[in-house]
C-alpha positions as CSV (number, residue, x, y, z in Angstrom):
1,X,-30.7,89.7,104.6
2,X,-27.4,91.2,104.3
3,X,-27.7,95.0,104.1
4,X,-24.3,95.7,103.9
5,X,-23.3,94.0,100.1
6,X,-20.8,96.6,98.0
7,X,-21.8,97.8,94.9
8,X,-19.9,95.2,92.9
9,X,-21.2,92.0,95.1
10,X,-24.8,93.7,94.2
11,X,-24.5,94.4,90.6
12,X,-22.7,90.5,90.4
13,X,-25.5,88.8,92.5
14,X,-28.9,87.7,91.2
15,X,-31.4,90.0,90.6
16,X,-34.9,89.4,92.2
17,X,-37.7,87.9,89.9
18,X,-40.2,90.5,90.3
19,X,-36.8,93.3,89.4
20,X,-35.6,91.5,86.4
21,X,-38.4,92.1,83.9
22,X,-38.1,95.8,85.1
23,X,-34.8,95.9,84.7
24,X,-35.1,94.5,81.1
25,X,-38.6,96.7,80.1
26,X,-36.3,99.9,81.5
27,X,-33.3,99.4,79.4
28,X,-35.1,98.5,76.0
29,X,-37.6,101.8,77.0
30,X,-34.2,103.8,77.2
31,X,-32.7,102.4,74.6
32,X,-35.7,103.2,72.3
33,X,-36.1,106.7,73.2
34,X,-31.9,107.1,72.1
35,X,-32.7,106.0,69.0
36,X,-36.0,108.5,68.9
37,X,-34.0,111.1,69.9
38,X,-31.2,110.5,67.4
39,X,-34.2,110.3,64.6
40,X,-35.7,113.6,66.3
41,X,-32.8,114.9,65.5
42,X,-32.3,113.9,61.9
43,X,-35.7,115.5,61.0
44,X,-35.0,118.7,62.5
45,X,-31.9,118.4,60.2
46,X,-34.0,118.0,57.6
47,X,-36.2,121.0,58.3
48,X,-38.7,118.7,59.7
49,X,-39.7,120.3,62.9
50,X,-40.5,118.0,66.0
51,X,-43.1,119.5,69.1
52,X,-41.0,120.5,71.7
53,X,-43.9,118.4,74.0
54,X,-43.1,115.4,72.1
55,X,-39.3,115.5,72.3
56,X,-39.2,116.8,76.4
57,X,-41.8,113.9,76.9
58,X,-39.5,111.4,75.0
59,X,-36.6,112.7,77.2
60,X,-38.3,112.1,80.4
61,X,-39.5,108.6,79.7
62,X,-36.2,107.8,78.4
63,X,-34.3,108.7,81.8
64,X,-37.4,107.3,83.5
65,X,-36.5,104.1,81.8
66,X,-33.1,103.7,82.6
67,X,-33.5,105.2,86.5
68,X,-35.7,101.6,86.3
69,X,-33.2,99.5,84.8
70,X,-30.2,101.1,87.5
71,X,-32.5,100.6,90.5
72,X,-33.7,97.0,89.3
73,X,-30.2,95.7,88.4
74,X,-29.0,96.6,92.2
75,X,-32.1,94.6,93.8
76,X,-30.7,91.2,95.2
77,X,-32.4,87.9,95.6
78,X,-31.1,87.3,99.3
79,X,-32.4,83.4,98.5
80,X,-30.8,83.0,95.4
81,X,-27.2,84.5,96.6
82,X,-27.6,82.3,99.3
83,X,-28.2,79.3,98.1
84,X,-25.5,80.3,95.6
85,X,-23.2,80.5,98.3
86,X,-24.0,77.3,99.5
87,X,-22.9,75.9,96.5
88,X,-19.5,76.9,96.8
């Protein structure tokens, strides 16, 4: 294992197996609750009021979901990278 990877060499290596579905599930979550929100916001324009609940609770899982997909995409398979490195 080698702790001391910059953030570049971590975001460029491969991401562990068990991370990468994370990492993809995180983003899509994210990017579903920025297009909630910009709907949320469309019907309030249209005098459509939305529950305050239901629009903090969509905030929330959205940063929820991308604080997954950050974290995940900086997980490195130490296997991978070095067999990669091998390769060279």
């Amino acid at each position: 294992m080698n702790p001391s990877l910059s953030i570049a060499q971590r975001l460029t290596a491969p991401t562990s197996k068990f991370f990468k579905p994370l990492m993809y599930a995180g983003a899509i979550v994210a990017a579903l609750v920025g297009g909630l929100s910009i709907f949320q916001e469309n019907l309030a324009a249209a005098g459509y009021g939305v529950p305050a609940l239901i629009a903090q609770a969509s905030t929330i899982v959205g940063w929820i979901g991308a604080a997954i997909a950050a974290v995940s995409s900086f997980t490195v398979d130490f296997d991978a990278l070095k067999a990669k490195q091998e390769r060279k």
